[in-house]
C-alpha positions in Angstrom: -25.7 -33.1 10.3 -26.0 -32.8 14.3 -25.8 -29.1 15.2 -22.8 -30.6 17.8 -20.8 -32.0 14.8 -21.1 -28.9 12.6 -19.8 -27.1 15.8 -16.5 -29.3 15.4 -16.5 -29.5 12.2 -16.4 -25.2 12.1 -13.8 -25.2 15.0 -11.8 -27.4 13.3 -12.2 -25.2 10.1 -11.0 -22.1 12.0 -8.3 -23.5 14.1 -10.0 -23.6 17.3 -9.2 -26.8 19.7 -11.7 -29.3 19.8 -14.5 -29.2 23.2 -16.3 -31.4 25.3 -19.8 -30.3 25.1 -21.5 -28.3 22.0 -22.2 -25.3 24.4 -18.5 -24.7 24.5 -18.0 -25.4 21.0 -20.4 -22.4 20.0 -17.7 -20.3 22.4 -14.7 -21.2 20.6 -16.5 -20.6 17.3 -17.7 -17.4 18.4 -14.4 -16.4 19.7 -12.6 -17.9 16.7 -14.3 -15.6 13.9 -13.5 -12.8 15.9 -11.0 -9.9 15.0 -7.9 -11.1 16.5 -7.0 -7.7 17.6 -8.4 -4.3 17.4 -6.2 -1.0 17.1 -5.5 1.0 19.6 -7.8 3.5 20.9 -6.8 6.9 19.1 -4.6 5.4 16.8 -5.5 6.7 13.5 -6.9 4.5 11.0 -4.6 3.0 8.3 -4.9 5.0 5.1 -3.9 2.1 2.7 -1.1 3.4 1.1 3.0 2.4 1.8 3.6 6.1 3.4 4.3 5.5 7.5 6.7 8.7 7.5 3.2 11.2 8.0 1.0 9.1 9.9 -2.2 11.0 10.7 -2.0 13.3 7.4 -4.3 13.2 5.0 -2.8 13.0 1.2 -3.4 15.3 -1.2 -3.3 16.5 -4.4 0.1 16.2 -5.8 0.2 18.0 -9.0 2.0 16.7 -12.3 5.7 17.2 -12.7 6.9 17.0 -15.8 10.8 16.8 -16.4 13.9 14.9 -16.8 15.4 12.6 -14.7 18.6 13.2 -12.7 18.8 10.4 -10.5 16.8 6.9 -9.7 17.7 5.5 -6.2 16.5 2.0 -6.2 17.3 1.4 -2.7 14.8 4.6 -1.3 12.2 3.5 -4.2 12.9 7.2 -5.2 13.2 9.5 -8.4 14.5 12.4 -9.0 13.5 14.9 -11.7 14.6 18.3 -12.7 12.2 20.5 -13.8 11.6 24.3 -14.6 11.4 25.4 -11.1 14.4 23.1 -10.0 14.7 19.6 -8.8 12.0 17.5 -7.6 12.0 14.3 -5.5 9.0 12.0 -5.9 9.0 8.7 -4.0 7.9 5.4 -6.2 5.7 3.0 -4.4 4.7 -0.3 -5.4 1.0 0.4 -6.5 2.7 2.8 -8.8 1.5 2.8 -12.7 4.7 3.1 -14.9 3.4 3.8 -18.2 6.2 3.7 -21.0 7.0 2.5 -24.8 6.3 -1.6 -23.7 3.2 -0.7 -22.1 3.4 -1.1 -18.4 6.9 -0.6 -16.9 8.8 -0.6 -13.2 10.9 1.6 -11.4 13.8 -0.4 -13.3 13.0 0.6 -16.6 13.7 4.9 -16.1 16.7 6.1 -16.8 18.9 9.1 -16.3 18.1 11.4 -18.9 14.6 10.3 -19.2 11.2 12.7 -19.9 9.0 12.1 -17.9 5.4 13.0 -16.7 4.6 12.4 -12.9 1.1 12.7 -11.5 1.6 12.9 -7.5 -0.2 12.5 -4.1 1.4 14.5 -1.3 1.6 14.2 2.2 3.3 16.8 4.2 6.3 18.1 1.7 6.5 14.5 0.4 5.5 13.5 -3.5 4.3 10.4 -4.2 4.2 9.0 -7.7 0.9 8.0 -8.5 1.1 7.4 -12.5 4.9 7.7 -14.0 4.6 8.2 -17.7 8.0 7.5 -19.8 8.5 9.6 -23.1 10.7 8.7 -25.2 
């Protein structure tokens, strides 16, 4: 294939408008396959997780709490669970492993009342539910 129709043939593949001459085809290429943008100098890198509330802070260790559930808001994503030492909020995010009697569960399947056992990530005096498992 002529090196000036694999040039259109990979603008074309990467959106790029067609060009005149196969010089400016290898431009447009080039500046096709580049990083649309970069982030902004000094912004902290993105962490991977859902949590935007503590940008900047690195998680941490958790702990396990292990209790009975007093309230599920849906809405927030957000469980609450009352243990020995009083009541704890843990958020729920969507990578979140629900472990219960069916195998894997969701947020929709705890209930008031509910044992449960909550390993947790924390950032800043937030909890963050890692692994949720249901007892019976």
């Amino acid at each position: 294939m002529p090196r000036s129709l694999a040039l259109a043939v990979a603008a074309l593949f990467l959106g790029a408008p067609l060009v005149s001459s196969p010089a400016s085809a290898a431009v447009v290429v080039a500046r096709a396959a580049a990083p649309a943008t970069a982030a902004p100098a000094g912004a902290a890198p993105d962490d991977g997780d859902a949590d935007d509330a503590h940008p900047g802070v690195k998680a941490t260790n958790g702990g396990k709490v292990d209790g009975t559930v007093t309230k599920v808001d849906f809405q927030k994503n957000r469980v609450t669970v009352q243990t020995a030492k009083g009541p704890v909020d843990v958020t729920v995010l969507p990578s979140t492993n629900i472990q219960g009697k069916n195998g894997f569960d969701t947020i929709a399947d705890i209930a008031k009342g509910q044992h449960v056992s909550i390993f947790c990530s924390q950032k800043g005096d937030e909890k963050f539910a890692q692994m949720i498992q249901l007892q019976k």
